[in-house]
C-alpha positions in Angstrom: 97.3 34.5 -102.5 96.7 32.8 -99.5 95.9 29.2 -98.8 93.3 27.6 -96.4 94.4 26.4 -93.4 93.0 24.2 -90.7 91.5 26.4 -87.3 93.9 25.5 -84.0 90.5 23.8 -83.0 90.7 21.1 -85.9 94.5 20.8 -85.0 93.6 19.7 -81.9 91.4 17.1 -82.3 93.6 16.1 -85.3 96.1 16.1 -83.3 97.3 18.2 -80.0 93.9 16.1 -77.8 93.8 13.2 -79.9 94.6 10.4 -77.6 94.6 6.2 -78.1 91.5 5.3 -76.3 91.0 2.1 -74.4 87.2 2.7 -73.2 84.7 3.9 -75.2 81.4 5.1 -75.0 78.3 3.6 -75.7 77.2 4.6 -78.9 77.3 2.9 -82.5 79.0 3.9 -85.1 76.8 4.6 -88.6 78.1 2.8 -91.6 77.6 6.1 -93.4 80.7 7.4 -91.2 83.0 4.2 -91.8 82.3 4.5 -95.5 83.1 8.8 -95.2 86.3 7.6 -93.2 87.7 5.5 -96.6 86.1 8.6 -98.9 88.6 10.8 -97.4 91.6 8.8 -96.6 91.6 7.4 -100.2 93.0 11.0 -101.4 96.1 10.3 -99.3 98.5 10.2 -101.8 101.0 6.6 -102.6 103.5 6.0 -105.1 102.3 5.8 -108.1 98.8 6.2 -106.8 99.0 2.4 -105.9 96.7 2.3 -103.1 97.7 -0.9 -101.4 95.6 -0.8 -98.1 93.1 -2.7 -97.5 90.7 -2.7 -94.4 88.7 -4.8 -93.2 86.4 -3.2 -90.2 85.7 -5.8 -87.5 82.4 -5.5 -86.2 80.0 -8.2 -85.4 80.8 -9.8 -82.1 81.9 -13.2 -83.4 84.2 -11.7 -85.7 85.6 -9.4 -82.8 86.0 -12.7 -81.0 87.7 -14.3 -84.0 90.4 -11.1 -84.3 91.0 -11.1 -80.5 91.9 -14.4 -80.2 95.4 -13.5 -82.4 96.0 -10.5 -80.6 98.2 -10.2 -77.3 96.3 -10.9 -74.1 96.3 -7.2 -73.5 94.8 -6.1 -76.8 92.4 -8.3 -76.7 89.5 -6.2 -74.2 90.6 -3.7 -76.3 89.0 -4.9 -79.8 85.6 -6.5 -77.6 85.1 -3.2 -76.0 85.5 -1.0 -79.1 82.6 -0.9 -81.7 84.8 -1.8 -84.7 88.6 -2.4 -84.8 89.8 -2.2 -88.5 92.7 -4.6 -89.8 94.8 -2.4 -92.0 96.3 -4.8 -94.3 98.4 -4.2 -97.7 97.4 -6.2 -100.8 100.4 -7.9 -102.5 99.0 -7.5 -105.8 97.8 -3.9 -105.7 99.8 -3.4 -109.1 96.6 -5.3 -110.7 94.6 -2.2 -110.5 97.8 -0.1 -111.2 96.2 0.4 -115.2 93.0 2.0 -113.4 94.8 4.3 -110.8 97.9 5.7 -112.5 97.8 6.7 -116.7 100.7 8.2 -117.3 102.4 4.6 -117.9 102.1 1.4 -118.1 105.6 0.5 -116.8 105.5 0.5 -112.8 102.6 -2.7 -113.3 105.4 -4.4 -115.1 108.1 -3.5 -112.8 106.4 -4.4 -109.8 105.1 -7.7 -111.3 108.7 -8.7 -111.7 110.0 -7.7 -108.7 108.3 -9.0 -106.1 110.8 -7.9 -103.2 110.1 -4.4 -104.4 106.4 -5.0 -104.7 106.0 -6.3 -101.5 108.0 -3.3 -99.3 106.0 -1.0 -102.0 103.0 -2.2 -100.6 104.0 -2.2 -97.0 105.2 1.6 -96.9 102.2 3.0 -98.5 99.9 1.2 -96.6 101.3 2.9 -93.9 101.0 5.6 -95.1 97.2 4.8 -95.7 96.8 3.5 -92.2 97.9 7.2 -90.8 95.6 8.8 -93.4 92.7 6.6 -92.1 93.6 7.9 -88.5 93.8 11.3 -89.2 90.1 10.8 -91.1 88.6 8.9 -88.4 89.6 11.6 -86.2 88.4 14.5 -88.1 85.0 13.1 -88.2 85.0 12.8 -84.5 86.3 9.2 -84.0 88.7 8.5 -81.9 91.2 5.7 -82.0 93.4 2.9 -80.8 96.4 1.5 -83.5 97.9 -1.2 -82.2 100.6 -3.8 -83.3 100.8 -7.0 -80.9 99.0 -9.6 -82.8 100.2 -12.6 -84.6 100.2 -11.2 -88.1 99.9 -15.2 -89.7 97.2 -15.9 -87.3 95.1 -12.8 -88.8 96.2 -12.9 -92.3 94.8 -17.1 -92.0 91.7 -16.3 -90.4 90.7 -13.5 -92.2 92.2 -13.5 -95.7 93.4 -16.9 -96.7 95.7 -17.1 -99.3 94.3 -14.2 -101.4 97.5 -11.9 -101.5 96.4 -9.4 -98.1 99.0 -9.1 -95.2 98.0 -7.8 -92.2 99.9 -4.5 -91.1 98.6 -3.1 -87.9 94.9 -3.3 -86.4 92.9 -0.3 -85.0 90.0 0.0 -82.9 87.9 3.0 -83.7 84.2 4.5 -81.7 83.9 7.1 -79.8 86.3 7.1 -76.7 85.5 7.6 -72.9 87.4 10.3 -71.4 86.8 9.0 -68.2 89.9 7.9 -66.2 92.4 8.9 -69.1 96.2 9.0 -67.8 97.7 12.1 -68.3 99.5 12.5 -71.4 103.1 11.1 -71.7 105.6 13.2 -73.2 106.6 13.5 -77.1 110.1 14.5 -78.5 111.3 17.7 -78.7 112.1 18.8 -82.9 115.7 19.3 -81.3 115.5 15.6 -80.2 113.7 14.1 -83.5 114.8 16.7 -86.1 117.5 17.7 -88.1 117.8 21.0 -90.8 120.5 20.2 -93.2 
């Protein structure tokens, strides 16, 4: 029996021509997409199914303004220019909804309630993980993309969540990029370089 596989053409935008986009074209992006970007990347899977991402997607112009202003200077064009830049965030008490996502026991709520070292590198690895899922969705639906780190993490997690348990992970502007003046493309690691068979 043989399995579906993705065509080299969906590879490549996956992946292979995918690029992090600085410009981007003038045209807005439907709510109907955003929302299909989460209805995919939500089957990504997390231990325990524990779904700790959250994101918020930046849109309105004052809020873009509020987001830039804890980013690095050079990040900051970056999230004006793009339509939306989503803060991908992991929620320190994702084990909350731990009864609703994962049946088989009631155990890891507990363990992760009473551990909060463990929660809280828990819910930083899988929203990771969640983060690259939400790329690799964006992009299959013909978004392209920008993750970025250099923000002030604090700065984001006070103006945006308050208190209520999110920490900011990494932001990502997302639209649909200008190919215009793209820089070739710089070089990735060989397998022999990043790889190992044991």
């Amino acid at each position: 029996m043989t399995q579906d596989i993705l065509s080299d053409r969906d590879l490549d935008v996956i992946f292979r021509e995918a690029r992090s986009f600085k410009g981007w074209q003038d045209m807005p992006v439907s709510e109907i997409t955003i929302r299909a970007v989460y209805d995919l990347l939500r089957w990504g899977p997390t231990a325990f199914n524990c779904s700790p991402a959250r994101f918020t997607f930046v849109q309105t112009a004052d809020m873009k303004e509020k987001l830039a202003a804890c980013a690095m200077e050079l990040n900051r064009e970056k999230i004006m220019a793009a339509p939306f830049t989503v803060i991908v965030s992991s929620d320190a008490n994702f084990y909350q909804k731990l009864p609703d996502l994962y049946k088989a026991s009631s155990r890891p709520k507990d363990m992760f309630a009473k551990n909060e070292d463990m929660a809280r590198e828990t819910a930083f690895r899988n929203s990771c993980l969640q983060g690259g899922y939400m790329i690799i969705a964006a992009r299959a639906l013909g978004l392209d993309c920008c993750p970025m780190s250099g923000f002030d993490a604090g700065a984001v997690n006070k103006a945006f969540f308050d208190g209520d348990g999110r920490q900011a992970n990494f932001l990502c502007s997302m639209g649909y990029g200008d190919r215009g003046g793209l820089p070739d493309r710089d070089a990735r690691l060989s397998f022999d370089e990043a790889c190992e068979i044991l």
